[in-house]
Biopython code that builds the backbone (N, CA, C, O; Angstrom):
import numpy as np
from Bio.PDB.StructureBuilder import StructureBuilder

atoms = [
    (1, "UNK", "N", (67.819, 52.208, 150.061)),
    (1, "UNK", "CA", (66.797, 52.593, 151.005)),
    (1, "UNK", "C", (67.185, 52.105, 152.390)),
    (1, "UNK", "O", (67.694, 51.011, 152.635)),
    (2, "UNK", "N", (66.884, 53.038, 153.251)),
    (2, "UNK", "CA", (67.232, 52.683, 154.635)),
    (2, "UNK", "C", (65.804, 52.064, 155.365)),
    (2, "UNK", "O", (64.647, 52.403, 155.112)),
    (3, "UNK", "N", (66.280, 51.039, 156.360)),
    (3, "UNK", "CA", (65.174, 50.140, 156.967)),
    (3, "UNK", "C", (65.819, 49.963, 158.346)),
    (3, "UNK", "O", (66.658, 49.113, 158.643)),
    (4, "UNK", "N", (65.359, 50.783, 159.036)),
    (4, "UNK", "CA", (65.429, 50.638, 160.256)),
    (4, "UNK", "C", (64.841, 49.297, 161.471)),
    (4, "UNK", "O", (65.041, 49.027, 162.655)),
    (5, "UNK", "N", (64.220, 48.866, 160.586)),
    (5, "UNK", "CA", (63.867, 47.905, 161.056)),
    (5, "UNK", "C", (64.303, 46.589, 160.984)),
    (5, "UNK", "O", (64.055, 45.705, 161.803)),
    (6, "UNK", "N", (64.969, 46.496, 159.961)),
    (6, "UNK", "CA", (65.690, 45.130, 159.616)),
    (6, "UNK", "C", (65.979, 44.259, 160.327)),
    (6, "UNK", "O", (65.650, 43.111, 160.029)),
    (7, "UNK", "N", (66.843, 44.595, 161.747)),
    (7, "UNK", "CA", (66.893, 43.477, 162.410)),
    (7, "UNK", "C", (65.753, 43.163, 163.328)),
    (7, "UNK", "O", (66.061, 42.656, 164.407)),
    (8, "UNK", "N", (64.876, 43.313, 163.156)),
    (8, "UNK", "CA", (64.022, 43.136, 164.477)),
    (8, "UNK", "C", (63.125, 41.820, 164.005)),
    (8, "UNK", "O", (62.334, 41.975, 163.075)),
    (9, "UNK", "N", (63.242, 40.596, 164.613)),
    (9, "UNK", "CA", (62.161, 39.599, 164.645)),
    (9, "UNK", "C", (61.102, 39.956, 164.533)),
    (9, "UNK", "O", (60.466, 40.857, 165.080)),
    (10, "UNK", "N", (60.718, 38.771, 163.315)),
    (10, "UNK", "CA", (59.219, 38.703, 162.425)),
    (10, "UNK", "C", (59.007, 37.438, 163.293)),
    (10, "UNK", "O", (59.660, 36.527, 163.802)),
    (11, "UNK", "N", (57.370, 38.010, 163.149)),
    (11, "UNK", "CA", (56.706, 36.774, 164.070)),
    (11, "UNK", "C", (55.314, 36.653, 163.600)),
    (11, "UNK", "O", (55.152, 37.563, 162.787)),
    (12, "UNK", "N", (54.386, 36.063, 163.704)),
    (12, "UNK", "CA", (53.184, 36.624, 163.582)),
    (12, "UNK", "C", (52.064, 37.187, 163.304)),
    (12, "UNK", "O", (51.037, 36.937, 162.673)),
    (13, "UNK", "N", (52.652, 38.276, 164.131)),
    (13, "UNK", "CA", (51.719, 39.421, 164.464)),
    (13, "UNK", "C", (52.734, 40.439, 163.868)),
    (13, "UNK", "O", (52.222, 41.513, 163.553)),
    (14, "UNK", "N", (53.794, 40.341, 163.694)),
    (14, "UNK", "CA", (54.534, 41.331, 162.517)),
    (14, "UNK", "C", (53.935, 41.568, 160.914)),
    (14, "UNK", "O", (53.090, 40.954, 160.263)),
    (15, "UNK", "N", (54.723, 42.663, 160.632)),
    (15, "UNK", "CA", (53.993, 42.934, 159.474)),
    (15, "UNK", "C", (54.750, 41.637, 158.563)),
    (15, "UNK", "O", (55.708, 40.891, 158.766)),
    (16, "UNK", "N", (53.652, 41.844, 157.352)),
    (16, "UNK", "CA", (53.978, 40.711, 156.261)),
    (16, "UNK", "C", (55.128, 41.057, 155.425)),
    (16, "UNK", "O", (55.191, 42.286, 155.459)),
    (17, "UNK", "N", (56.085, 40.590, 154.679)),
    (17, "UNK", "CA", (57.126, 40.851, 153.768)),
    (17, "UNK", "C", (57.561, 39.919, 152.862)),
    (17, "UNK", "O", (58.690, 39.868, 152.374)),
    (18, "UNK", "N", (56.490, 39.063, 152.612)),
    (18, "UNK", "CA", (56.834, 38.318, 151.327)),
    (18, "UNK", "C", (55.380, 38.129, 150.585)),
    (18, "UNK", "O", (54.272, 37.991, 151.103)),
    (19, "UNK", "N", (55.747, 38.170, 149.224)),
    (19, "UNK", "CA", (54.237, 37.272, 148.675)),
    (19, "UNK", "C", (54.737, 36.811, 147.109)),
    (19, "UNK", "O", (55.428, 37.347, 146.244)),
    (20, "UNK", "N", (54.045, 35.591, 147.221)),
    (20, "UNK", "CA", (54.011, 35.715, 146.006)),
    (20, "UNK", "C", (52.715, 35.065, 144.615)),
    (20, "UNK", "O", (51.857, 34.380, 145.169)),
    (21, "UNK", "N", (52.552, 35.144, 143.511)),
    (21, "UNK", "CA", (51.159, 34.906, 143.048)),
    (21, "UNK", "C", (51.101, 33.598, 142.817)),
    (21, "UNK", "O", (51.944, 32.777, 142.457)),
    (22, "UNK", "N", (49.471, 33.508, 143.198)),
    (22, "UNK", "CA", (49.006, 32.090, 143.399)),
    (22, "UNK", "C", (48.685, 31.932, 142.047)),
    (22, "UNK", "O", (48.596, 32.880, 141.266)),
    (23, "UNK", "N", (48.452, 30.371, 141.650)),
    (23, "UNK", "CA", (47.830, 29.938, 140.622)),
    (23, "UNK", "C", (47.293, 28.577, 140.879)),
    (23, "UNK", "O", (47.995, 27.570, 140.971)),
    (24, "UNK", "N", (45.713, 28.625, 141.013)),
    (24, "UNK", "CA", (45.416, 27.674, 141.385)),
    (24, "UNK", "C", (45.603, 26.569, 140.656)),
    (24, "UNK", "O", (46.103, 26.421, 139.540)),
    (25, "UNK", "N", (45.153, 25.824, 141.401)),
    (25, "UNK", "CA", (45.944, 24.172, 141.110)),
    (25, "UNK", "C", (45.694, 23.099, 141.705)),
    (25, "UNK", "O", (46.142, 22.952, 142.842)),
    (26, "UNK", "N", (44.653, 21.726, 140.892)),
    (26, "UNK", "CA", (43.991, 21.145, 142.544)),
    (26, "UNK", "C", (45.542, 20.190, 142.951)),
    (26, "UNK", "O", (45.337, 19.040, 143.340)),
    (27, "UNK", "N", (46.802, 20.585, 142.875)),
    (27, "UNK", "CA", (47.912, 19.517, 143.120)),
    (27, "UNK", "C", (48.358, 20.067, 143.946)),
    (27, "UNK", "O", (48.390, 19.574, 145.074)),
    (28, "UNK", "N", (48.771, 21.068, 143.720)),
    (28, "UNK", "CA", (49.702, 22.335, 143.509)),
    (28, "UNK", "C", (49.910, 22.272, 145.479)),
    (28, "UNK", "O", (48.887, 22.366, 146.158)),
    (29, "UNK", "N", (51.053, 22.140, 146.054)),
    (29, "UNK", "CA", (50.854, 22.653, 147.473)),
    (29, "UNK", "C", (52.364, 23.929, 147.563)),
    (29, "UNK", "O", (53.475, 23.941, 147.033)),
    (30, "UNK", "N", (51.920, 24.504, 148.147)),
    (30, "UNK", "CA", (52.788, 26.008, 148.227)),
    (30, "UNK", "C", (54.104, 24.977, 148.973)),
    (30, "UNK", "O", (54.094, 23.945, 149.645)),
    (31, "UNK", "N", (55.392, 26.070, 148.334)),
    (31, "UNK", "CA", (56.460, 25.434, 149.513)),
    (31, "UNK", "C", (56.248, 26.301, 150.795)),
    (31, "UNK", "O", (56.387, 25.870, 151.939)),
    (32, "UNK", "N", (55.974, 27.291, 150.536)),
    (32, "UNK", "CA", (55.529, 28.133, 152.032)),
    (32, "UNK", "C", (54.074, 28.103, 152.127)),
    (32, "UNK", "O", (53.510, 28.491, 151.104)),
    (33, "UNK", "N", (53.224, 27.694, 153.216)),
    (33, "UNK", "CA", (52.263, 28.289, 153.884)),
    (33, "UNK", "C", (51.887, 30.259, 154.031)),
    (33, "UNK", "O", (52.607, 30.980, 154.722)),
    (34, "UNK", "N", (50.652, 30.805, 153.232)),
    (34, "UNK", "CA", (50.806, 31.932, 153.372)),
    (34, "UNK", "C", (50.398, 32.067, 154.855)),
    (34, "UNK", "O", (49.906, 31.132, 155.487)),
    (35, "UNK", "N", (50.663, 33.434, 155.426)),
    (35, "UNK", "CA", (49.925, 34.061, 156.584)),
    (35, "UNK", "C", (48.363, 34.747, 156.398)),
    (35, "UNK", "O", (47.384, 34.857, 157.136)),
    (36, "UNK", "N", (48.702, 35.156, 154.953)),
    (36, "UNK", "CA", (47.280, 35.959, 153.994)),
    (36, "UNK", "C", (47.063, 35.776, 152.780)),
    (36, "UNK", "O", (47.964, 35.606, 151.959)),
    (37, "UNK", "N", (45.763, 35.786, 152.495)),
    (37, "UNK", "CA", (45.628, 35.826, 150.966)),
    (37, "UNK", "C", (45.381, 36.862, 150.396)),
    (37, "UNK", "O", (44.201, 37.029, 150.703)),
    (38, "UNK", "N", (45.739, 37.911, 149.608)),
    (38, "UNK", "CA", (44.852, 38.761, 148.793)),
    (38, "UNK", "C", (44.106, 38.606, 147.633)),
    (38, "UNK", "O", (44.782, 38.320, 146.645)),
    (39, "UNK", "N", (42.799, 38.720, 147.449)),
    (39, "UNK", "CA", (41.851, 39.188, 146.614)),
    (39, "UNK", "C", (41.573, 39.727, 145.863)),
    (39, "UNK", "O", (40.562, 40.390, 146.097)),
    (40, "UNK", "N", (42.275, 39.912, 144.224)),
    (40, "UNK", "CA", (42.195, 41.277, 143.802)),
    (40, "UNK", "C", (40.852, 41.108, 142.852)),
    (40, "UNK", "O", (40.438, 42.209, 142.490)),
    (41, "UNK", "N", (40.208, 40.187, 142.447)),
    (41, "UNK", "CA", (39.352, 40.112, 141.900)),
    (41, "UNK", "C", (37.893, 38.829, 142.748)),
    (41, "UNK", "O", (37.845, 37.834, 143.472)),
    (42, "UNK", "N", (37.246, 39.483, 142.230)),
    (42, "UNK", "CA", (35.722, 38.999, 143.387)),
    (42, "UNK", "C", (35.303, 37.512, 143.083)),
    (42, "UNK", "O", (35.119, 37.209, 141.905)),
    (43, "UNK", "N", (35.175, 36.765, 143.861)),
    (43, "UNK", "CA", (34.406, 35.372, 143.595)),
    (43, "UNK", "C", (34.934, 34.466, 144.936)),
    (43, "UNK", "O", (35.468, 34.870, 145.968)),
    (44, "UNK", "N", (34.638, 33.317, 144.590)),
    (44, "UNK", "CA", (34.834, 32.180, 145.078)),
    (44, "UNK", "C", (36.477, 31.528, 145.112)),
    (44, "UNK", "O", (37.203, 31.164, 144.187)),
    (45, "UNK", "N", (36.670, 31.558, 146.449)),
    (45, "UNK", "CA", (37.896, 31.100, 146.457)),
    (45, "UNK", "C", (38.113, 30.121, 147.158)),
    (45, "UNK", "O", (37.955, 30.424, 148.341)),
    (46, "UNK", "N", (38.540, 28.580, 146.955)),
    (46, "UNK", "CA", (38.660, 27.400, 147.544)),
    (46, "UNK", "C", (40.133, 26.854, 147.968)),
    (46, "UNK", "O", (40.991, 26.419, 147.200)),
    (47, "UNK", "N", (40.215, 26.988, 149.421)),
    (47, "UNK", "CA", (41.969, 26.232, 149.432)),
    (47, "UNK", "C", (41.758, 25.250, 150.997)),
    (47, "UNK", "O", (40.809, 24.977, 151.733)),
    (48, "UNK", "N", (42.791, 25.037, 150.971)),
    (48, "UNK", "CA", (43.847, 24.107, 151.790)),
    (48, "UNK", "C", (44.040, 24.635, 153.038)),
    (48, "UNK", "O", (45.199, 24.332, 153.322)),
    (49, "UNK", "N", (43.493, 25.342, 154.073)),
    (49, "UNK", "CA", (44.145, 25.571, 155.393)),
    (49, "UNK", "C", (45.201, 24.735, 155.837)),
    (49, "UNK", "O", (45.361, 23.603, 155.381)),
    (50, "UNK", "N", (45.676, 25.064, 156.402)),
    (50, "UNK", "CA", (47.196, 24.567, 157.364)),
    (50, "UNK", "C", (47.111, 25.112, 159.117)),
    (50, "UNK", "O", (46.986, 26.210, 159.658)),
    (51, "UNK", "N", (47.221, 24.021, 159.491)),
    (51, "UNK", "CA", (46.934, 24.247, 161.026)),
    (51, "UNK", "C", (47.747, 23.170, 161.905)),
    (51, "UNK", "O", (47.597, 21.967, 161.693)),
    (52, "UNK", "N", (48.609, 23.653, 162.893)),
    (52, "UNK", "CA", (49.247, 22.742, 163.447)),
    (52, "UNK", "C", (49.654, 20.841, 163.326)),
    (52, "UNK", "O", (50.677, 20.176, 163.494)),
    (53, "UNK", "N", (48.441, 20.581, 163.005)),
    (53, "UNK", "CA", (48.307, 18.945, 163.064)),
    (53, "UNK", "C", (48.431, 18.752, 161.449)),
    (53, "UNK", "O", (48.308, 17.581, 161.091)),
    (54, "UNK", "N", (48.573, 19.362, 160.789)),
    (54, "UNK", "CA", (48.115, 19.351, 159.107)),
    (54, "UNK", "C", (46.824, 18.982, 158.772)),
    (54, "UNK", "O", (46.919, 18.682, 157.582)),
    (55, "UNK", "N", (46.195, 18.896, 158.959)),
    (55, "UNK", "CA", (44.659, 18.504, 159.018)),
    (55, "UNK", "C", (44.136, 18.272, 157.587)),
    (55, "UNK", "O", (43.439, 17.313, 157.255)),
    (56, "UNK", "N", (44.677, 19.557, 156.541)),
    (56, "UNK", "CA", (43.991, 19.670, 155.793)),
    (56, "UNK", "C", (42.529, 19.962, 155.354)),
    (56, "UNK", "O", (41.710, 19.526, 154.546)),
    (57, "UNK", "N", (42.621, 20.863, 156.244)),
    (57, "UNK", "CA", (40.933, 21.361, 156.205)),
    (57, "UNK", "C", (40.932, 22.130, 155.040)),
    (57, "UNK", "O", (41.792, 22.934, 154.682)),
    (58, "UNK", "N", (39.510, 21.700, 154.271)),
    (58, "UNK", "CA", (39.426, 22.601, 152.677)),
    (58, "UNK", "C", (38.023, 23.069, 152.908)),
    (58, "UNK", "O", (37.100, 22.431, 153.414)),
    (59, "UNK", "N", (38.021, 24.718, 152.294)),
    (59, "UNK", "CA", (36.863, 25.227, 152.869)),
    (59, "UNK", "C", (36.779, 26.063, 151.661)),
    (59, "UNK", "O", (37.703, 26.384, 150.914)),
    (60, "UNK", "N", (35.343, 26.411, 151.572)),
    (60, "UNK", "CA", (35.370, 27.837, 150.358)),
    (60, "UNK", "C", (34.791, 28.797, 150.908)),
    (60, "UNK", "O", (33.865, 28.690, 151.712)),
    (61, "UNK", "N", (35.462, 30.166, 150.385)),
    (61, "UNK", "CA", (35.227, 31.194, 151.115)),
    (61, "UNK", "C", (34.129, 31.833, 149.484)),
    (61, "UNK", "O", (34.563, 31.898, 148.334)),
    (62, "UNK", "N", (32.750, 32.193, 149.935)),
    (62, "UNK", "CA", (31.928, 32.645, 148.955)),
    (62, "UNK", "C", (31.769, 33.967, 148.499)),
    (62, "UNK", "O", (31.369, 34.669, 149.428)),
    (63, "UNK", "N", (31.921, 34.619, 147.415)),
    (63, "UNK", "CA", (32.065, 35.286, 147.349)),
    (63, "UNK", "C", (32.878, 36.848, 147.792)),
    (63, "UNK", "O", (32.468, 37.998, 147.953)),
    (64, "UNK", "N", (34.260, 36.159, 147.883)),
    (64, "UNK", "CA", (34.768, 37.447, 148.316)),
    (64, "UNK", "C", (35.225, 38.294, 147.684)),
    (64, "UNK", "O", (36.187, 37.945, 147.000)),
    (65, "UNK", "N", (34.884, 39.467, 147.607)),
    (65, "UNK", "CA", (35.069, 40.901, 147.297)),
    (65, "UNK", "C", (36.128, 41.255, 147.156)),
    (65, "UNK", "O", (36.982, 41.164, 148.038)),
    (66, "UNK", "N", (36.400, 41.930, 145.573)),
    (66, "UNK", "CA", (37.331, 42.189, 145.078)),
    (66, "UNK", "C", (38.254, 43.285, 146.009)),
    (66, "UNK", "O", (37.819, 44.410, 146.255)),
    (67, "UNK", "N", (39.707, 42.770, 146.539)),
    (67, "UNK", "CA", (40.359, 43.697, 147.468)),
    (67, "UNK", "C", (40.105, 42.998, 148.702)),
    (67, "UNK", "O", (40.375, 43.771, 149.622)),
    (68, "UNK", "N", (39.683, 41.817, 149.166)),
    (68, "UNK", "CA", (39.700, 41.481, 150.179)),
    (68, "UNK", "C", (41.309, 40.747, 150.682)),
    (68, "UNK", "O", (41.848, 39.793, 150.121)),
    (69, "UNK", "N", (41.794, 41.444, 151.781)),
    (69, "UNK", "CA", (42.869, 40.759, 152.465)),
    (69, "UNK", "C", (42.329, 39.387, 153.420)),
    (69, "UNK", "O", (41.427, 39.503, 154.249)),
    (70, "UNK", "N", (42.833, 38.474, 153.227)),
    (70, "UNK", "CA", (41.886, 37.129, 154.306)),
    (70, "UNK", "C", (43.496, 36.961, 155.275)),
    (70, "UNK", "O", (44.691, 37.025, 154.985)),
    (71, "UNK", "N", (42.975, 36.803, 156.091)),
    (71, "UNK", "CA", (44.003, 36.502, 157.126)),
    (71, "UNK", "C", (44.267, 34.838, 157.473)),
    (71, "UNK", "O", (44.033, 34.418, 158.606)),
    (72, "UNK", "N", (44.606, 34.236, 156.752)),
    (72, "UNK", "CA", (44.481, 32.795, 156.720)),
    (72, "UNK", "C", (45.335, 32.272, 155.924)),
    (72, "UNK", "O", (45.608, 32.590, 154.767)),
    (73, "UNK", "N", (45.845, 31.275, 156.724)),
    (73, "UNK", "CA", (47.060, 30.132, 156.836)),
    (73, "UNK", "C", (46.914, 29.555, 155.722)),
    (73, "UNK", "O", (46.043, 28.770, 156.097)),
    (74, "UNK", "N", (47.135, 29.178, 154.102)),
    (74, "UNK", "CA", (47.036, 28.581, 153.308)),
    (74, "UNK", "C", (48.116, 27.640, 152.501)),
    (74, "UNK", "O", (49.236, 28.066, 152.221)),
    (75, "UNK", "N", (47.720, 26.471, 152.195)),
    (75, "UNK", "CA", (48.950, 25.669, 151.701)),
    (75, "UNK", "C", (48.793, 25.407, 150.078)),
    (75, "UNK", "O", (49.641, 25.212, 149.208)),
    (76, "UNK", "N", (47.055, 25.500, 150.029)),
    (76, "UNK", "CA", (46.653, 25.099, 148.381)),
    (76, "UNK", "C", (45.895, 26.169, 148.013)),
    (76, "UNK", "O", (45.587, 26.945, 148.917)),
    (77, "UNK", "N", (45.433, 26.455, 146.655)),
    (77, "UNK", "CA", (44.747, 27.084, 146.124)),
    (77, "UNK", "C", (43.846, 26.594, 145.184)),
    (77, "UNK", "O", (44.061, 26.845, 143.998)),
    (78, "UNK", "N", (42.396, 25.615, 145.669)),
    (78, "UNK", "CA", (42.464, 25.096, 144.451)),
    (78, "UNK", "C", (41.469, 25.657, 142.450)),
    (78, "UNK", "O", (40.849, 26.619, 141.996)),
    (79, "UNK", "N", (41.838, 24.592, 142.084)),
    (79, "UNK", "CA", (41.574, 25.592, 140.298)),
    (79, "UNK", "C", (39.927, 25.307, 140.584)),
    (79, "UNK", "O", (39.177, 26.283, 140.610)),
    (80, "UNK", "N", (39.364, 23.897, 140.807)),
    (80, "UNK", "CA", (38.283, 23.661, 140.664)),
    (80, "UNK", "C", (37.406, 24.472, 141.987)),
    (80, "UNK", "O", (37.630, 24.304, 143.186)),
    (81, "UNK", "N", (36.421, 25.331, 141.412)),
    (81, "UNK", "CA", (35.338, 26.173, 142.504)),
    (81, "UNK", "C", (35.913, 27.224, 142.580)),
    (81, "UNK", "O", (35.065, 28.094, 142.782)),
    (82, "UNK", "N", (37.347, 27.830, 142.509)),
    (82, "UNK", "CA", (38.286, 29.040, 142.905)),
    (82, "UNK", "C", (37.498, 30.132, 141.124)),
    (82, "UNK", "O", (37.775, 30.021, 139.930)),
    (83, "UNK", "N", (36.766, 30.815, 141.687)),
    (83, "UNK", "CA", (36.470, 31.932, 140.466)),
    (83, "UNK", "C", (37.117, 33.619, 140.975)),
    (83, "UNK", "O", (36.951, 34.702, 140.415)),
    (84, "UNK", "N", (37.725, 33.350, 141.978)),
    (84, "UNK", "CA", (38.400, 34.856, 142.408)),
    (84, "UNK", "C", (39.569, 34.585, 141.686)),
    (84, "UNK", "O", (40.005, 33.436, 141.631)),
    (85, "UNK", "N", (40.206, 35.668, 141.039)),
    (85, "UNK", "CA", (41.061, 35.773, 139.852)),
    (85, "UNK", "C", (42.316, 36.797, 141.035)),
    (85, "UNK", "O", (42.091, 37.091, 142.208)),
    (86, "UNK", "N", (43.474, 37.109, 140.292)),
    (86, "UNK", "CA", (44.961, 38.120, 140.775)),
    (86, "UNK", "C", (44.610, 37.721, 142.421)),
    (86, "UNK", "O", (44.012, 38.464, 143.200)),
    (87, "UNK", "N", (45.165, 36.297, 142.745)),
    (87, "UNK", "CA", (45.140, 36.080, 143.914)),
    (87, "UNK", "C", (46.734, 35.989, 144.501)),
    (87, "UNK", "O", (47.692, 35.346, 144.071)),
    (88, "UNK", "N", (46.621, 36.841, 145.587)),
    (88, "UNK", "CA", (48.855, 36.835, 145.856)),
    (88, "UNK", "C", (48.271, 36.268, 147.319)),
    (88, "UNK", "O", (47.176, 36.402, 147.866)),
    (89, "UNK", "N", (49.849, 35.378, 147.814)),
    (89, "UNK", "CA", (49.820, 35.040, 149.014)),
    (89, "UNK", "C", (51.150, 35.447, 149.290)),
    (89, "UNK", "O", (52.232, 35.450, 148.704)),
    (90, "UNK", "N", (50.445, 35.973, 150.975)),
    (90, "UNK", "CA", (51.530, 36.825, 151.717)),
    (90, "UNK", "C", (51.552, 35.956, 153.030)),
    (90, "UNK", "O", (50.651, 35.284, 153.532)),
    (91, "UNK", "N", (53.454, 36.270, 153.622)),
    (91, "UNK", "CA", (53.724, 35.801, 154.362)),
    (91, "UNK", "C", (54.529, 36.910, 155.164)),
    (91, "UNK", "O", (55.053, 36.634, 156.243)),
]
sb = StructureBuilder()
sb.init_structure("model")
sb.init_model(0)
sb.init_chain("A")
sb.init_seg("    ")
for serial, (resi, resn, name, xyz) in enumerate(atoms, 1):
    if name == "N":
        sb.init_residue(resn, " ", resi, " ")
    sb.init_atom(name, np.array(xyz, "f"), 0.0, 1.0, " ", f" {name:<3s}", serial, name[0])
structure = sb.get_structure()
């Protein structure tokens, strides 16, 4: 397949091209930080933000809807409170 795009710097605001599936885990820290999470099944999903300083801010997002893309920086996923199920993180 041809990709015309190949060389052009990812940044950002570029499109995403990696992911891979989460499994939560209250230990568990990603070796990559995602850019996004996807949602493929509905509930409660609890993680780890990542933000410049490492902060570790942990937040739960309530009820999100099966198919939701979240646009957010993540390092953890965790098992305990996380009831959203086929969760992939993209970078």
């Amino acid at each position: 397949m041809s990709d015309k795009f190949a060389k052009d710097v990812l940044d950002l605001e570029g499109p995403l091209t990696n992911a891979f599936t989460i499994t939560p885990s209250d230990s568990t820290v990603f070796s990559q930080a995602t850019r996004a999470v996807y949602v493929g099944g509905a509930g409660d999903l609890k993680v780890m933000l990542t933000d410049k300083t490492n902060a570790n801010n942990v937040v739960t997002f309530a009820s999100v809807p099966a198919g939701s893309l979240l646009p957010i920086r993540v390092q953890r996923v965790y098992s305990a409170n996380t009831t959203a199920t086929s969760v992939v993180g993209l970078y």
